[in-house]
C-alpha beads as a LAMMPS data file, in Angstrom:
LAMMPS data file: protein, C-alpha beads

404 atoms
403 bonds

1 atom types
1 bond types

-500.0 500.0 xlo xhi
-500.0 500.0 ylo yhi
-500.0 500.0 zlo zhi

Masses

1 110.0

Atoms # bond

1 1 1 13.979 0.193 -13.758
2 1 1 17.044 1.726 -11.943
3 1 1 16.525 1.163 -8.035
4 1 1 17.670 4.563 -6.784
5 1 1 17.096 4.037 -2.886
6 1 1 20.660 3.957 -2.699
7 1 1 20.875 7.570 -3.344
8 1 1 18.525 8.148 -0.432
9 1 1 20.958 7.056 2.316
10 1 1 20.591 10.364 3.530
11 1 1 19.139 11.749 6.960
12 1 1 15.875 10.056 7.409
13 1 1 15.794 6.513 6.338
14 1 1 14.936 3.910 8.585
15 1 1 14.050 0.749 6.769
16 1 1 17.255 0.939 4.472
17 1 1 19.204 1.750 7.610
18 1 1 21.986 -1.189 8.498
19 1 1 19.992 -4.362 9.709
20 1 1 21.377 -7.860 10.825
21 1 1 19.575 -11.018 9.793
22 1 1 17.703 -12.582 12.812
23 1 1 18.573 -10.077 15.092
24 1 1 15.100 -8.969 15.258
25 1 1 13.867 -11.677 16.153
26 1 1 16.671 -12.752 19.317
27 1 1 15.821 -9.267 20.741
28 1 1 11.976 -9.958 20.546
29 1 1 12.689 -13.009 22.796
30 1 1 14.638 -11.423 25.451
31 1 1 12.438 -8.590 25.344
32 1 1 9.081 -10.603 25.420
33 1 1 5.388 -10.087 23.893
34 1 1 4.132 -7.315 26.444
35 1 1 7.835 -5.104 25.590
36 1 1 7.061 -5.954 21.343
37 1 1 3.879 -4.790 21.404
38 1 1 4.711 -1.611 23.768
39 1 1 7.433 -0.014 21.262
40 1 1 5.371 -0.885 18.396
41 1 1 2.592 1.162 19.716
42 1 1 4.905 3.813 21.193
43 1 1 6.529 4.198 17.748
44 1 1 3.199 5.401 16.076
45 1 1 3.503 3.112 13.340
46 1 1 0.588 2.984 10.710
47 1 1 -0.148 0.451 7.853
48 1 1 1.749 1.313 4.945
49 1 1 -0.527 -0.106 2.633
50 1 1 -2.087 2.863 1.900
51 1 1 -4.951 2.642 4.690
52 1 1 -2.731 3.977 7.889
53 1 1 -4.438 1.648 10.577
54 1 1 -2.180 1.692 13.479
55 1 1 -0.055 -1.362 13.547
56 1 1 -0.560 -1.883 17.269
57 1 1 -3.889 -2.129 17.387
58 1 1 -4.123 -5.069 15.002
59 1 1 -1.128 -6.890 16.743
60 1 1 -3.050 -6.350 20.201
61 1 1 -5.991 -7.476 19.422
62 1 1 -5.252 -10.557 17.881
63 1 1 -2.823 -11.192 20.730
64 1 1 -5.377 -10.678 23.342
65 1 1 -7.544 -13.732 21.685
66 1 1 -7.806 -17.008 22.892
67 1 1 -8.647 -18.876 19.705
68 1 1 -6.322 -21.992 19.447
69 1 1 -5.205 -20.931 15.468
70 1 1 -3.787 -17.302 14.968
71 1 1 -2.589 -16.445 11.624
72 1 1 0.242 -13.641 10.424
73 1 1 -0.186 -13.065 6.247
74 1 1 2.234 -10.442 4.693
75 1 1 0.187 -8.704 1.599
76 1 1 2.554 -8.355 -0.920
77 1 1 0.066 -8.264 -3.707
78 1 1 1.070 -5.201 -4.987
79 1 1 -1.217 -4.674 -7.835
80 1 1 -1.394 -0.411 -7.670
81 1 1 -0.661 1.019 -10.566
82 1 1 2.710 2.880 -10.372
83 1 1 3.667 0.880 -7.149
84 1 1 7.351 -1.447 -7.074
85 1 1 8.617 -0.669 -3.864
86 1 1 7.682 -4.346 -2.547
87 1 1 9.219 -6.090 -5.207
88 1 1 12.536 -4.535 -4.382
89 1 1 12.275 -5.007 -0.510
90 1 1 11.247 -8.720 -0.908
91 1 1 14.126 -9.297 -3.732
92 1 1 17.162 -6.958 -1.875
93 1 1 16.036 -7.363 1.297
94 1 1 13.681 -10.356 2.047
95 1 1 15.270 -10.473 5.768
96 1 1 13.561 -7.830 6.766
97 1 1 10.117 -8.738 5.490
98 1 1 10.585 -12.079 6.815
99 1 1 11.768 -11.608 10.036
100 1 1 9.212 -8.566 10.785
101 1 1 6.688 -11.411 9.945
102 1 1 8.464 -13.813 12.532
103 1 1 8.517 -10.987 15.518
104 1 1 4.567 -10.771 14.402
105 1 1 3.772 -13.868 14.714
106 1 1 5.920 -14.253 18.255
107 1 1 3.972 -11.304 19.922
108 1 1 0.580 -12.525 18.535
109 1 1 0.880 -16.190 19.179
110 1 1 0.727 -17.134 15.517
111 1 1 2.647 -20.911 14.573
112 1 1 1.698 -19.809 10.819
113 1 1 2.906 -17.294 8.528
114 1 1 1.577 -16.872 5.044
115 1 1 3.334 -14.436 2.152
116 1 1 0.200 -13.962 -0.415
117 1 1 2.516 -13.041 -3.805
118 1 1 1.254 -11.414 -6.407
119 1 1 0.828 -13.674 -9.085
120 1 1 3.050 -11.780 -11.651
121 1 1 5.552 -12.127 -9.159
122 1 1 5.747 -15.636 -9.757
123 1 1 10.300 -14.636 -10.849
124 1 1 10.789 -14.686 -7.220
125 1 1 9.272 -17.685 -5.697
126 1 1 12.319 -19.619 -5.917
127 1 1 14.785 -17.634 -4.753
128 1 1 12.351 -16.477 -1.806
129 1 1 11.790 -19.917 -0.944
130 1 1 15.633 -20.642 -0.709
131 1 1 15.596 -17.482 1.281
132 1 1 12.991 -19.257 3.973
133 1 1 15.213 -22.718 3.862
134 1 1 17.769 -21.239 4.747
135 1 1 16.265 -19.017 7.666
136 1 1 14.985 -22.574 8.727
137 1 1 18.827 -23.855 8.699
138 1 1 19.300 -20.927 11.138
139 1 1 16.535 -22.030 13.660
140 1 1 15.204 -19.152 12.523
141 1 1 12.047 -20.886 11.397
142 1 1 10.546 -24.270 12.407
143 1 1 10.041 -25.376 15.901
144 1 1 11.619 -24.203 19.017
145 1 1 13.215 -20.938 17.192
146 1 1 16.636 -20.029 18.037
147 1 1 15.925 -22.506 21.620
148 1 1 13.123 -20.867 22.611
149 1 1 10.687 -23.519 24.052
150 1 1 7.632 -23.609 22.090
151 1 1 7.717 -20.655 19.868
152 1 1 7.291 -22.235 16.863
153 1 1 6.419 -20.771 13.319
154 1 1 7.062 -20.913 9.528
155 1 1 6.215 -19.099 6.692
156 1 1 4.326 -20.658 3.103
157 1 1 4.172 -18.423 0.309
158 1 1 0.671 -18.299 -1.904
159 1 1 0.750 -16.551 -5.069
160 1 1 -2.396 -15.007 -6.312
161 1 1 -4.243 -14.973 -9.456
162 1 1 -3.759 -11.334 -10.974
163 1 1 -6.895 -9.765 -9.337
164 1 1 -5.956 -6.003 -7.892
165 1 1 -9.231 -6.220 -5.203
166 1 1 -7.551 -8.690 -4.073
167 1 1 -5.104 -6.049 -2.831
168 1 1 -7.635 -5.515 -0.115
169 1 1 -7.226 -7.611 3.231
170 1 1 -10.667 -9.620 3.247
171 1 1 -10.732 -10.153 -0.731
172 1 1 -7.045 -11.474 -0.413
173 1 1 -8.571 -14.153 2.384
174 1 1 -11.174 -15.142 0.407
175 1 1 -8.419 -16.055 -2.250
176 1 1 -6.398 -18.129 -0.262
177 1 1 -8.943 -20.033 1.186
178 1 1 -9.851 -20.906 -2.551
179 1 1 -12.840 -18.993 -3.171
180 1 1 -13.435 -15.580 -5.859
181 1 1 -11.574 -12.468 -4.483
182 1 1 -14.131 -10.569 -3.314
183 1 1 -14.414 -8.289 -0.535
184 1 1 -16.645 -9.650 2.918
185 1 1 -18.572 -7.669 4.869
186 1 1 -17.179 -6.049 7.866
187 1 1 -17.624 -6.083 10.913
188 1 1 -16.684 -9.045 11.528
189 1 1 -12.975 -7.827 10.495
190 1 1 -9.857 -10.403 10.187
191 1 1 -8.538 -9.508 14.092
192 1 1 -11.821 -11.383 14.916
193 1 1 -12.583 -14.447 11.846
194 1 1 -10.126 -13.682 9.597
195 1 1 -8.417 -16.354 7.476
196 1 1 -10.408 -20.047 8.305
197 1 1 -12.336 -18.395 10.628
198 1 1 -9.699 -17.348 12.989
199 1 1 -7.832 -14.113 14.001
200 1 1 -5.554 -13.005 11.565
201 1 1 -3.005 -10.029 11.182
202 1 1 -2.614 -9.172 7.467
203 1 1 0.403 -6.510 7.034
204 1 1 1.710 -4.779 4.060
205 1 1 5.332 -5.998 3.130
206 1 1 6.582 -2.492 3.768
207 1 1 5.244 -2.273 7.432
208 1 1 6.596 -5.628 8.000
209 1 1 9.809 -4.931 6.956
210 1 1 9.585 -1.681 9.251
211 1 1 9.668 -3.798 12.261
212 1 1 12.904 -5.595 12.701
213 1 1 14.241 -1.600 12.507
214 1 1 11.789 -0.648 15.350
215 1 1 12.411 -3.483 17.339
216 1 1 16.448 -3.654 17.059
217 1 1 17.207 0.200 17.469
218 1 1 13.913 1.185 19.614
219 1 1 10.159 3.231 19.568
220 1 1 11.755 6.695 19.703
221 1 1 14.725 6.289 17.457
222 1 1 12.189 5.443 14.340
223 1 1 9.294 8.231 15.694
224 1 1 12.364 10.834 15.157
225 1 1 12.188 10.771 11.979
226 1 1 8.958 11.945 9.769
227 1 1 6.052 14.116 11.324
228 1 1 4.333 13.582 14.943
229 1 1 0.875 12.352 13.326
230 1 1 3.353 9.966 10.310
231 1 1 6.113 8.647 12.002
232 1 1 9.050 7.315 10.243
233 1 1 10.168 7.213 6.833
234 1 1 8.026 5.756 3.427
235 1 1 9.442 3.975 0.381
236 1 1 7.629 5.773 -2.868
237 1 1 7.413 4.290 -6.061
238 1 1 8.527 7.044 -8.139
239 1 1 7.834 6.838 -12.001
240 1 1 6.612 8.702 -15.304
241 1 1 8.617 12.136 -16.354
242 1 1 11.468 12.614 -14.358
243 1 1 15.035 11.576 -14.874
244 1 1 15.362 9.441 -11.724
245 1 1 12.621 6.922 -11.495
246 1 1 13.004 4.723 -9.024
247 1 1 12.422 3.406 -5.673
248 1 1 13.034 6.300 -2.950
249 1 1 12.898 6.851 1.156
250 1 1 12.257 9.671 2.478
251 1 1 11.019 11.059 5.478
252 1 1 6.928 11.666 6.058
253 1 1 6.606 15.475 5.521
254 1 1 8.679 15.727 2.285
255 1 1 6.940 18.085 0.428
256 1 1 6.533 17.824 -3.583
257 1 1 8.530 20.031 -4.499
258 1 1 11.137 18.321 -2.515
259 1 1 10.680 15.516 -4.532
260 1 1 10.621 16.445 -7.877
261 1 1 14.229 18.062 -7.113
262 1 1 15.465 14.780 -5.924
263 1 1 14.101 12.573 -8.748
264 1 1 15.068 15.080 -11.328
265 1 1 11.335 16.283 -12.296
266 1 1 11.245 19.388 -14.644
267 1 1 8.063 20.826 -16.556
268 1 1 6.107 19.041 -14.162
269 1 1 2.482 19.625 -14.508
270 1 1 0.857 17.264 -12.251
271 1 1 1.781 14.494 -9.824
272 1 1 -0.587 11.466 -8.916
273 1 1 -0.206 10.876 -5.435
274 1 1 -1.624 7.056 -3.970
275 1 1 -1.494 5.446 -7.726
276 1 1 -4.392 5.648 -9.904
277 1 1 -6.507 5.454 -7.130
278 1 1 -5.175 8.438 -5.415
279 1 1 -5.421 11.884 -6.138
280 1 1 -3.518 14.176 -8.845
281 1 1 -2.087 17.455 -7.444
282 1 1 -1.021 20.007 -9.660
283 1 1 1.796 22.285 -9.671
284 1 1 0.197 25.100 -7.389
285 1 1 0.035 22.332 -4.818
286 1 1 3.352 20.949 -4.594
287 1 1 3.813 22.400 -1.011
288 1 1 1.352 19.611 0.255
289 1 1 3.338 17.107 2.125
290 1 1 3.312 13.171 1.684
291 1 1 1.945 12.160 5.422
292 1 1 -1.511 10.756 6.842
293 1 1 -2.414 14.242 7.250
294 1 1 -2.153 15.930 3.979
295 1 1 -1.367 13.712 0.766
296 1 1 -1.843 10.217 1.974
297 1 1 -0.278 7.405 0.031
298 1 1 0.647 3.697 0.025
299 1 1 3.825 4.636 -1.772
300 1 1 2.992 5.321 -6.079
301 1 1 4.003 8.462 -7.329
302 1 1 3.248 9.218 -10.823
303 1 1 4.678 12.701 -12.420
304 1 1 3.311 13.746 -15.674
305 1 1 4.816 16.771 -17.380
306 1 1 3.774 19.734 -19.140
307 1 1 3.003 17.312 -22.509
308 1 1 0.422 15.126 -20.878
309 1 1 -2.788 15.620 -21.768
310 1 1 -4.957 15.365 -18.251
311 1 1 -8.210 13.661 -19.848
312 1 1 -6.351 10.819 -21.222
313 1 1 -4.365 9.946 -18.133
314 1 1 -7.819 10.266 -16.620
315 1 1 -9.714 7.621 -19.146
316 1 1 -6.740 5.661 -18.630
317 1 1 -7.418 5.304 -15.035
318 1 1 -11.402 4.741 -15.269
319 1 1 -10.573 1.995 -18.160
320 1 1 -8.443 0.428 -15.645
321 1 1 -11.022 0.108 -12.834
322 1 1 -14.052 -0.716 -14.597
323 1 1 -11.467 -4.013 -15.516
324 1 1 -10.559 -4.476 -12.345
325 1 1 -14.189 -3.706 -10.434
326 1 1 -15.155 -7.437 -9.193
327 1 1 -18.752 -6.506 -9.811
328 1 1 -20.157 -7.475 -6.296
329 1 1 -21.284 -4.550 -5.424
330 1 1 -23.681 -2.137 -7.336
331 1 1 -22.012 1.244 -6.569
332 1 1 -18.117 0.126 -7.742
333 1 1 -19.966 -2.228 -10.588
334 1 1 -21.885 0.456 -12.314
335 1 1 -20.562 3.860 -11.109
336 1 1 -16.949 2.756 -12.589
337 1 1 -18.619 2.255 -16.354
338 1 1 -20.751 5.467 -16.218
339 1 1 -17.491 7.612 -14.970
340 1 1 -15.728 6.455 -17.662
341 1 1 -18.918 6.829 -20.169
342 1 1 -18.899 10.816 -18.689
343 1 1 -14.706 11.242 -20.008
344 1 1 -15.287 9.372 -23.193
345 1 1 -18.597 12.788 -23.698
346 1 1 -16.276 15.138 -22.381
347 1 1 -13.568 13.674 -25.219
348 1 1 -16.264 14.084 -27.646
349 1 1 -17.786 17.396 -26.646
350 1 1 -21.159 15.819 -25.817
351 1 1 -21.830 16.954 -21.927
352 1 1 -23.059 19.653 -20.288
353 1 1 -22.045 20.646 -17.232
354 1 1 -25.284 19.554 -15.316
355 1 1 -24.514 16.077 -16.421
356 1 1 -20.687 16.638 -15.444
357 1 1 -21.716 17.718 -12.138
358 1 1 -24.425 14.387 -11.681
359 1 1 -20.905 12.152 -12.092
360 1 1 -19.362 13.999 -9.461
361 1 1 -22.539 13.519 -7.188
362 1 1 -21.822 9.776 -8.357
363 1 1 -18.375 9.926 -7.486
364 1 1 -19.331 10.869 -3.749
365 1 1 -21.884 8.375 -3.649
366 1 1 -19.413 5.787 -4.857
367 1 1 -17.107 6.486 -1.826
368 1 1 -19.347 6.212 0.917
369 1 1 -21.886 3.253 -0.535
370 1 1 -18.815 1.152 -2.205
371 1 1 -18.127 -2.287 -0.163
372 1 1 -14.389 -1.914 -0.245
373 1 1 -12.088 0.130 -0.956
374 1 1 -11.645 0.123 -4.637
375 1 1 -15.110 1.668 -5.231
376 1 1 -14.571 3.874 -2.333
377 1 1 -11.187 5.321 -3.981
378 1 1 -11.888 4.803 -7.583
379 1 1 -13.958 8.291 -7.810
380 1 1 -10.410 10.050 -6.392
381 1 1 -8.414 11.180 -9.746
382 1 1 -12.022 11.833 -11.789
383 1 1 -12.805 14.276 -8.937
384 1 1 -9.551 15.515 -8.510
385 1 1 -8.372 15.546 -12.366
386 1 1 -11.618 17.119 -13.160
387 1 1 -11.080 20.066 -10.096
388 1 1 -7.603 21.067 -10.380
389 1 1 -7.310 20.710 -14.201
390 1 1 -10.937 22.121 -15.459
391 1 1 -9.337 24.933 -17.686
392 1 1 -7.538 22.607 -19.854
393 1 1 -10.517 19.642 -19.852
394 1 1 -13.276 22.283 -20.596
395 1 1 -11.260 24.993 -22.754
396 1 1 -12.850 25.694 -25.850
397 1 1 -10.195 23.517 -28.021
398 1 1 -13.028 21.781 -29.668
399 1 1 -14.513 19.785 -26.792
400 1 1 -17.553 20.770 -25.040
401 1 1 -19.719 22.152 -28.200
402 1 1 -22.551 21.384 -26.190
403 1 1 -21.501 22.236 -23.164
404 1 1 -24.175 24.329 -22.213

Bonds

1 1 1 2
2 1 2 3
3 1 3 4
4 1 4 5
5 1 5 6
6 1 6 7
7 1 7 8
8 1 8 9
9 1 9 10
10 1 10 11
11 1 11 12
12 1 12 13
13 1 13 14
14 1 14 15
15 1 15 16
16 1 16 17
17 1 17 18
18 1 18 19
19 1 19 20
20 1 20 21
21 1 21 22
22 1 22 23
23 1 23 24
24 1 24 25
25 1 25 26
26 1 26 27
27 1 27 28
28 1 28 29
29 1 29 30
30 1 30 31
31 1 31 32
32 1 32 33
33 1 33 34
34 1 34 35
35 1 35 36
36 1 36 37
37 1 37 38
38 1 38 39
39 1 39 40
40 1 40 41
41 1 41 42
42 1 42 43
43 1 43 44
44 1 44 45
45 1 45 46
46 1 46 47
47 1 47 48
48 1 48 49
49 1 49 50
50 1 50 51
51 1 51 52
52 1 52 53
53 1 53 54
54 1 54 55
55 1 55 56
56 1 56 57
57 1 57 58
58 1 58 59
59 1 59 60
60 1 60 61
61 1 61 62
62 1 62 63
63 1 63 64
64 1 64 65
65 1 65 66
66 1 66 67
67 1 67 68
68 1 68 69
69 1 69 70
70 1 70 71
71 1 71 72
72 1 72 73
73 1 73 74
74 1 74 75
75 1 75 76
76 1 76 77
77 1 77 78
78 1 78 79
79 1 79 80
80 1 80 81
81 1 81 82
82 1 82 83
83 1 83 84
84 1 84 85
85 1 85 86
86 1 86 87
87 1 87 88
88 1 88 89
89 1 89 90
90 1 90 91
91 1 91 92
92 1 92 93
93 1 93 94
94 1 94 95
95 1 95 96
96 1 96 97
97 1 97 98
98 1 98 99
99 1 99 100
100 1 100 101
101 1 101 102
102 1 102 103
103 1 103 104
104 1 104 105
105 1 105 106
106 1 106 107
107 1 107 108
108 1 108 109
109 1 109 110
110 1 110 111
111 1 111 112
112 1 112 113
113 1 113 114
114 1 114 115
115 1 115 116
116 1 116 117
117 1 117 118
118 1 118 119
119 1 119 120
120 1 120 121
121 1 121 122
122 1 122 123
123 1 123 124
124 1 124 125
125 1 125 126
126 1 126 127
127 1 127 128
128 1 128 129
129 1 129 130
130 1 130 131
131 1 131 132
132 1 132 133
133 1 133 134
134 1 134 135
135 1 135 136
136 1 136 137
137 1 137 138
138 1 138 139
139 1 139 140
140 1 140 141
141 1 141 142
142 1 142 143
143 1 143 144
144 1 144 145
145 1 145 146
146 1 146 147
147 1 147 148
148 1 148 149
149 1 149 150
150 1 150 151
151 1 151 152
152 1 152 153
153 1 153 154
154 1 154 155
155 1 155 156
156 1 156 157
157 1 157 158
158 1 158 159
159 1 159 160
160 1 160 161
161 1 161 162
162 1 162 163
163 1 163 164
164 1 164 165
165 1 165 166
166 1 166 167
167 1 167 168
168 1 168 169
169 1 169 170
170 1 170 171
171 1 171 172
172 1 172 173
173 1 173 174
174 1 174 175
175 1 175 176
176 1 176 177
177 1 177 178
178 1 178 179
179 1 179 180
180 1 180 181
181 1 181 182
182 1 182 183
183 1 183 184
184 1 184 185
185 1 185 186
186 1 186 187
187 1 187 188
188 1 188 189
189 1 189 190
190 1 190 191
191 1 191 192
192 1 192 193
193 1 193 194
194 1 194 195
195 1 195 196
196 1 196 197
197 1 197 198
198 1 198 199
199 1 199 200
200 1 200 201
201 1 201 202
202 1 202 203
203 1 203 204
204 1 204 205
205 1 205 206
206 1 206 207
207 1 207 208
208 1 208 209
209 1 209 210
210 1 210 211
211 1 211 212
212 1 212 213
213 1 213 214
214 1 214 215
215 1 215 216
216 1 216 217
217 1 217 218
218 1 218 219
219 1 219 220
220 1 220 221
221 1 221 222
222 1 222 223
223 1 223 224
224 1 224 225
225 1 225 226
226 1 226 227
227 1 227 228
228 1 228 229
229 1 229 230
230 1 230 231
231 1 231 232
232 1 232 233
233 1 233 234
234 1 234 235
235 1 235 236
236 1 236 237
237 1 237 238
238 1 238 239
239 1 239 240
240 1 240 241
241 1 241 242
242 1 242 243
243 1 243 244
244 1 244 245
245 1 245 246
246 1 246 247
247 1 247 248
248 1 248 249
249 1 249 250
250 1 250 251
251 1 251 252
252 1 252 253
253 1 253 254
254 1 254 255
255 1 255 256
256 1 256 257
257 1 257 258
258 1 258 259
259 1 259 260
260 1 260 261
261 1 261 262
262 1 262 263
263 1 263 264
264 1 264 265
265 1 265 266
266 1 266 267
267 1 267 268
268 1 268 269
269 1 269 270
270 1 270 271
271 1 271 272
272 1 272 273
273 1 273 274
274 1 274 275
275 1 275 276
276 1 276 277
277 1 277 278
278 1 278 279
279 1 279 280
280 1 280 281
281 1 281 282
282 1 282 283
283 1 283 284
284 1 284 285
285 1 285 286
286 1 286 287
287 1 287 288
288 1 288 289
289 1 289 290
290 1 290 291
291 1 291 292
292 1 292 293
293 1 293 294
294 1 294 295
295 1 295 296
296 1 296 297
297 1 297 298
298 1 298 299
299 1 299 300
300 1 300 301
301 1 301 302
302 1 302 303
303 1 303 304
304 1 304 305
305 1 305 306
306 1 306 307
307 1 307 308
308 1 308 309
309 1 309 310
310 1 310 311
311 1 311 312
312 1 312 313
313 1 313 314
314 1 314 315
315 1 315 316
316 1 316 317
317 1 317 318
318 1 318 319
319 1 319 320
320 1 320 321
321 1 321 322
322 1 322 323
323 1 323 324
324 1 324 325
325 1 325 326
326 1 326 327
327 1 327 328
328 1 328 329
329 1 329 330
330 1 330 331
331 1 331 332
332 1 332 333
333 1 333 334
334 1 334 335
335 1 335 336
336 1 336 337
337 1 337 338
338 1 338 339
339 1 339 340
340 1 340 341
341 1 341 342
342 1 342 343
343 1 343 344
344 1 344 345
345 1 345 346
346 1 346 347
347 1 347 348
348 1 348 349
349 1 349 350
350 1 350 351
351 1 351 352
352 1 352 353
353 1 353 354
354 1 354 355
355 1 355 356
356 1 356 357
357 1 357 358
358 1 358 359
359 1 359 360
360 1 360 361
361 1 361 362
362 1 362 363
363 1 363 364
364 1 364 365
365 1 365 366
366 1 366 367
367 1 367 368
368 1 368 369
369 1 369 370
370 1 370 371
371 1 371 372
372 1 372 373
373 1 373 374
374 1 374 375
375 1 375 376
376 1 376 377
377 1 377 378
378 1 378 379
379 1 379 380
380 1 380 381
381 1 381 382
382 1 382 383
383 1 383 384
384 1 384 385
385 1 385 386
386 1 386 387
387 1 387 388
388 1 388 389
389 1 389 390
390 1 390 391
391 1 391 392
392 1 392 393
393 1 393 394
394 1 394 395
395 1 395 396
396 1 396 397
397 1 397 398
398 1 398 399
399 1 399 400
400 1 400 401
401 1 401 402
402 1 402 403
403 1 403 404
């Protein structure tokens, strides 16, 4: 797939902006821990993993801890549907992941940083490991980095085993300390016994990457661009019917309508917003904006035109989680199957709408009792598919005979 960030040089982008290698990281030293910590809080970042926990906050607390083992882990097990944006910043521009997870690991006293890799990402290890020897060649990992007296740190990379819970920070511990990806409970959360048992940082490979940017050119140049509540720009993972697919940066605040323009979108009928785990907007909608504070996403956009058929991109969706549900818990376990039992009667015309109604009482249920957030998000596109696209689900084209 074409790569079409290129085309977004444009007013607004920040992480494809011009970046030195390791120059991060020499102005985090001269600038100290207290200075790092201040314009990363100052700059309003959130997590772009799709959650939006401010990035401060995590880095503070873990900094403020006095356990002897701190740990920094980049989550680059990108295992949304719809989502590539990581694989292109960790193959085109690995420097700034890397050295985002250096600056981290500086300002929260880590010696160890871990990159968990998706496991079908397995093409890259190599050259990503030649990336991190030669970083190393640069004292820009190891011991005493580029002569500062006992900052050291490195970076492993762990690849995972193909399990998309393991998307989610605790379940993606659990995996590297060897054990089944499942979810833990929280409290207590990673800034507190995290990986081993110790305080640990995990960061999405896109917020990493945003931090070289924020530390080299400063707090209010990157909170310029995007909206006051989503600062800065977002990398989405455009794909489906549109004529540009492709990885794209654009301010927070571009609307939907923006974007279909830019990727070439026509006929659109609907657009999944957060990957099959977010919501699907339809047309009417498309002057919703992509921030926090309206249509929230960690970055997959799906467009489906006027020829998709909204119940089948739906059953395609509940297929996919009732796979992917770990089965711990009984809400995600159980509430995934019967969802997806309640499209396959609405396929066949056996429902009513009292039963249609009990799955979306289900659906709720699911996002409050779930342990983690694939039950709590897995509801989203039944609820939302089933609201905004009701005519064309329940017409009278031969479904619903007993839809009394």
């Amino acid at each position: 797939m074409e790569n079409n960030f290129k085309k977004t040089k444009r007013e607004g982008v920040v992480i494809f902006s011009p970046y030195e290698s390791g120059s991060s990281i020499k102005k985090a030293l001269e600038i100290g821990r207290e200075n790092i910590l201040f314009e990363v809080r100052e700059s309003k970042m959130k997590g772009r993993g799709g959650a939006g926990f401010p990035t401060a906050t995590k880095w503070m607390l873990v900094a403020a801890s006095r356990a002897d083992k701190k740990y920094m882990i980049c989550n680059a097990d990108e295992g949304e549907p719809g989502t590539f944006k990581d694989r292109v910043l960790l193959t085109e521009y690995p420097a700034l992941v890397f050295d985002g997870m250096v600056v981290g690991g500086y300002t929260i006293g880590s010696e160890i940083g871990i990159l968990y890799l998706r496991g079908e990402y397995i093409f890259m290890l190599e050259e990503l490991e030649d990336f991190l020897q030669s970083m190393r060649k640069q004292n820009l990992l190891g011991k005493n980095i580029l002569g500062k007296e006992g900052f050291n740190f490195d970076i492993a990379i762990r690849l995972g085993s193909g399990a998309y819970v393991c998307g989610e920070e605790t379940a993606l511990i659990e995996s590297l300390e060897g054990h089944r990806g499942e979810p833990r409970n929280r409290p207590p959360y990673p800034v507190n016994t995290g990986y081993m048992g110790y305080p640990t940082v995990v960061n999405n490979v896109e917020t990493l990457a945003s931090i070289p940017q924020i530390i080299t050119k400063g707090a209010d140049w990157f909170k310029a661009h995007g909206t006051d509540k989503s600062t800065g720009s977002k990398l989405f993972s455009v794909s489906g019917d549109c004529e540009k697919p492709g990885v794209y940066e654009l301010p927070w605040g571009t609307s939907l309508n923006e974007l279909v323009e830019i990727v070439g979108a026509t006929n659109t009928k609907a657009i999944q917003v957060g990957g099959a785990s977010g919501i699907c907007i339809p047309k009417s909608q498309f002057d919703r904006k992509l921030s926090y504070e309206d249509a929230s996403t960690g970055g997959s956009i799906m467009i489906f035109n006027q020829s998709r058929k909204m119940l089948k991109v739906l059953k395609n969706f509940m297929e996919f989680f009732v796979e992917e549900s770990c089965g711990q818990c009984t809400p995600c376990r159980i509430g995934n199957i019967k969802l997806l039992e309640g499209v396959v009667k609405i396929e066949k015309g056996d429902y009513t709408f009292s039963y249609i109604n009990s799955l979306k009482d289900l659906s709720k249920t699911m996002q409050v009792a779930s342990k983690c957030g694939l039950g709590q998000s897995s509801p989203n596109p039944f609820i939302s598919i089933l609201e905004n696209f009701k005519d064309e689900i329940f017409s009278s084209n031969g479904n619903g005979a007993n839809h009394a």
